[in-house]
N, C-alpha and C positions, 0 to 999 in steps of 0.2 A: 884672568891674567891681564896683567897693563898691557898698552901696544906702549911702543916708544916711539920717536920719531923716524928712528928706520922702517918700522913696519908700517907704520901708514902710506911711505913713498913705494913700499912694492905696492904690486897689483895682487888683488885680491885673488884666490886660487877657490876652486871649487873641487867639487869631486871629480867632475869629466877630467881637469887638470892630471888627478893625481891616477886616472884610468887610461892618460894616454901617456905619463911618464913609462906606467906599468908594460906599455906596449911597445914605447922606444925603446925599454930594457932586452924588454923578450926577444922581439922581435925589429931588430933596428932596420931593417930592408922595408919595413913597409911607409908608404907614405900614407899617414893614418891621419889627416885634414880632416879627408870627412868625418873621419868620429868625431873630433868637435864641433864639428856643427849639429851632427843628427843626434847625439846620444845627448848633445843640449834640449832640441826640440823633443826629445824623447821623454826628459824629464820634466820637463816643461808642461808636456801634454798630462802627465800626470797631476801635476798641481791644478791645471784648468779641471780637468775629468774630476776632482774635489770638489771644487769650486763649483761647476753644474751639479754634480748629484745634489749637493746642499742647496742650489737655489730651487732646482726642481722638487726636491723633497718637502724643502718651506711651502711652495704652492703645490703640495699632494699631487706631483705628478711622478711619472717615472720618465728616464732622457726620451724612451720614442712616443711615447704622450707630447712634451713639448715638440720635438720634432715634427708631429700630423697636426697640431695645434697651430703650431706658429709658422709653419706652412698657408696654414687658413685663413691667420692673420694677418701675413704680409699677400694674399691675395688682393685686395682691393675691394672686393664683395665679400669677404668672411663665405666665401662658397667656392667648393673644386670636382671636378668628375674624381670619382677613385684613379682613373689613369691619368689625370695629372697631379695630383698626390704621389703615384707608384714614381713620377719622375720627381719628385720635389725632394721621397723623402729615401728614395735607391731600396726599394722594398718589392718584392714580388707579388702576383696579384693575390694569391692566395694568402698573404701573411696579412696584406694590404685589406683585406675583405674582413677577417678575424680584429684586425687593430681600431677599424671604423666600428664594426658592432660593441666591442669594447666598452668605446668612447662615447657610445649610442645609448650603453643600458648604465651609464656613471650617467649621463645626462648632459656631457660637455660637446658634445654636438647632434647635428639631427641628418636622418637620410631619407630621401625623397624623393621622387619621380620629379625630373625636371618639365618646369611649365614647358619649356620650348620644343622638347623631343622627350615623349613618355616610355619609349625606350631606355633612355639615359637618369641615369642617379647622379645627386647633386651630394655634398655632403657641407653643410653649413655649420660654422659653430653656433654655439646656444649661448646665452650669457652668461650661465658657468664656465663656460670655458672658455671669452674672453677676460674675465675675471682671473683664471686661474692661469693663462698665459701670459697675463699684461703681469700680473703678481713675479712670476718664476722670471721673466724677460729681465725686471727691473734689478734684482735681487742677480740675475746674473751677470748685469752689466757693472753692476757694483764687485763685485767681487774681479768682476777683468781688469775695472779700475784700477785695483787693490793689487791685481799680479804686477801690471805695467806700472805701476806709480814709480819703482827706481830709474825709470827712462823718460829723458824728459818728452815733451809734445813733439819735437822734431824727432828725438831721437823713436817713440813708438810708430810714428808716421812714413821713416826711413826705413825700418824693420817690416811695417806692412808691406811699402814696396819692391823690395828684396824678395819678398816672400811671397807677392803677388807674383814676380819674375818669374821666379821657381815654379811655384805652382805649375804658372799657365802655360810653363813646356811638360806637365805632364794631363794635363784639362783638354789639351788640343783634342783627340781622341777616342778617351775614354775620361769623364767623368770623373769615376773614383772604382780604385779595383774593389771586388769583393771579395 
């Protein structure tokens, strides 16, 4: 159907739009702000969770494969004890233990008695598994690209900060709930 010149001058309506008219109807007493904000990021987070499955799937990984991988990678030495892993990747030690052997007999990292303390395991990636996180990394950076592209550079930049805001009154604390 054509727009005409009136419809270009409204503002675009989305679905939250017509879920919070649904709610002023119902319910007119409530002040229902925050549903447009969160039931935005809610939909949002959906399109991104698309967006990773598909770039981790292109580099044969599954999300908590990138997750212990690119953990490894943004180390600085491509090497981590399991329990700094258990903190990078909010995993318990037992899943934590099952997830490195995993990734041990694919071949995309290795686990070893650290030279420094033969007590302590190190768990390093192998270069399948820099290969295969630099791969899924690129592929999903492209695709965030792709979500953000209607926002211009100030405006994605403006949004990260707001959202840094937010965040970091709930980070103080606790991390991230489980």
């Amino acid at each position: 159907m054509p727009t005409t010149p009136e419809d270009s001058a409204a503002p675009r309506r989305d679905e939250v739009d017509r879920i919070l008219e649904g709610w002023e109807r119902a319910r007119e007493d409530l002040d229902i702000a925050p549903l447009a904000v969160f039931s935005r990021i809610s939909r949002l987070a959906r399109y991104l969770e698309v967006a990773r499955r598909a770039a981790f799937a292109d580099a044969g990984l599954d999300g908590w494969e990138f997750d212990m991988l690119s953990a490894l990678r943004r180390s600085g030495d491509d090497a981590l004890s399991p329990g700094a892993l258990m903190h990078e990747t909010l995993v318990t030690s037992g899943t934590m233990t099952t997830r490195i052997d995993k990734l041990a007999a694919r071949g995309l990292v290795s686990k070893n008695r650290s030279p420094h303390d033969g007590r302590a395991v190190e768990v390093r990636l192998r270069s399948e598994g820099v290969a295969r996180v630099d791969q899924a990394m690129e592929r999903l950076l492209a695709a965030e690209r792709e979500l953000l592209e209607p926002l211009s550079g100030a405006g994605a930049t403006d949004l990260a900060a707001t959202l840094r805001s937010l965040l970091l009154t709930f980070e103080v604390d606790d991390p991230l709930p489980r």
